[in-house]
N, C-alpha and C positions, 0 to 999 in steps of 0.2 A: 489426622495428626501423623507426623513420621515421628518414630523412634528409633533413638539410636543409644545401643547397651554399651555401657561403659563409665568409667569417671577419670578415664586420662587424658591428656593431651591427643591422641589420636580420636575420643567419642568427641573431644570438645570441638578437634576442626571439622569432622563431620561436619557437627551442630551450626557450625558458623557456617558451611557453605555451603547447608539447607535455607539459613535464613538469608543470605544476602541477597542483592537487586543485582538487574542486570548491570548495572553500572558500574559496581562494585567488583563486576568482572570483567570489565573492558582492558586491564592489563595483566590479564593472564589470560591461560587457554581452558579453563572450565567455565562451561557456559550450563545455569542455571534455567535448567527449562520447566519444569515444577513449581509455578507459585507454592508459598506454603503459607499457613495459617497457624500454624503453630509444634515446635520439635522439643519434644521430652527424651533430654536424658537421663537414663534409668540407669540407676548403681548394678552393680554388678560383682561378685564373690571376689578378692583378691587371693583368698585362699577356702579351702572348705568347709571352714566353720564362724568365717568373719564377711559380713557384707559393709560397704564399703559407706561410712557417712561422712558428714563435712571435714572431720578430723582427719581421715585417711583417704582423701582425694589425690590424686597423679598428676590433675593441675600446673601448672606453673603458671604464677601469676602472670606474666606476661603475655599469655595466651587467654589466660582468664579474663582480665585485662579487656583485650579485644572485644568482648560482647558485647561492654557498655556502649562502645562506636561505632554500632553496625545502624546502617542509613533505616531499616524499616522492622527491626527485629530489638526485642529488650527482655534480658534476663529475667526469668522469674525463679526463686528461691524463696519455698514458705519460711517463714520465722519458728515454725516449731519443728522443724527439723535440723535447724541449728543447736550447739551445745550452751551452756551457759560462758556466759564471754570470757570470765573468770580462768576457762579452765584452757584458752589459745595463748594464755604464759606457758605451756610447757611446751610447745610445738617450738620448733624450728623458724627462723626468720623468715623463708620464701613460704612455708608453710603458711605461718602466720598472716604473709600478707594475703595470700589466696583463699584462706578464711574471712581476713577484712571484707575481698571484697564479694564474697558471697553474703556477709553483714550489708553490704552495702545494696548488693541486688535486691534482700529482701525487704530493705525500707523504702528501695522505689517502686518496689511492686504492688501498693497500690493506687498508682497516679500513671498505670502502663496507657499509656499517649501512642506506642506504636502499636503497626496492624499483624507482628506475627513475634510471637510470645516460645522464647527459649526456656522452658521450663524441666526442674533441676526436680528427679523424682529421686531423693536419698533414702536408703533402708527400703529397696526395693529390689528381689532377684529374681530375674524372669523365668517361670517354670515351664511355659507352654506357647506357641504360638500357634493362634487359631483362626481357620477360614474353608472358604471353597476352593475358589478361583483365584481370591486372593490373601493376604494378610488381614483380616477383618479385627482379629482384638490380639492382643498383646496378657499373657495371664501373670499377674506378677502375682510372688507373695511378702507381705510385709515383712520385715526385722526389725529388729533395733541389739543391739549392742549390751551384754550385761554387763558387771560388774568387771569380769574377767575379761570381757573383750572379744566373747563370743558370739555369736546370732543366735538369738530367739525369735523364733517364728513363731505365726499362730497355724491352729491346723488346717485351716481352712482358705485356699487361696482369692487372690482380689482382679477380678477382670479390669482390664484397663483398656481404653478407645484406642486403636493405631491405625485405622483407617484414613 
């Protein structure tokens, strides 16, 4: 799995131009030599005591957008790390739609028919990356968001595949 740290517009084209086909790039000049099987974007602190969920993504829909029409690659975004739907009335209109369409990724996530899977790791801050030779695991540790709008972590961090 490649990962890529972030939740803006810069981790999101990454993500896109890990998953595209060659074909995909026959009119530009990055050429795609890494098949991939599947790329997690992993949130990331926007400030020191807040990690970054659906609510405060960098996104712009237009580029979010993008994911659902890539030739061999389809969004995945779990359902429980979304908020209650309720609560994208106080967001912003481009906000809001960029939340849709994370609603939207995580209801076709599971009918994924394509073979390399964009996958949306929110309330996620990378603490460590570990290997010999190479990048072998990626160490993240969970958050979530209190009341206040701060991160709460647990003490104990969560290994995750980036090989």
């Amino acid at each position: 799995m490649s990962a890529v740290i972030g939740n803006g517009n810069v981790a999101l084209d990454v993500a896109r131009i890990l998953a595209k086909t060659r074909a995909e790039f026959a009119e530009i000049d990055i050429v795609n030599h890494a098949p991939r099987r599947a790329v997690g974007v992993v949130g990331q602190p926007y400030n020191h005591r807040r990690r970054r969920g659906p609510h405060q993504i960098g996104m712009t829909p237009k580029e979010l957008g993008e994911l659902g029409h890539l030739e061999r690659a389809q969004p995945f975004v779990a359902a429980d790390d979304l908020p209650p739907e309720g609560d994208d009335a106080a967001l912003d209109p481009g906000q809001r739609k960029s939340v849709g369409l994370l609603r939207a990724f995580a209801a076709l996530a599971n009918g994924a028919a394509k073979p390399v899977t964009i996958a949306f790791d929110f309330f996620a801050r990378p603490v460590a990356v570990e290997g010999s030779a190479r990048v072998e695991r990626l160490v993240v540790e969970r958050t979530r968001l209190d009341d206040s709008g701060n991160a709460v972590a647990p003490a104990r961090p969560m290994r995750s595949p980036a090989g």
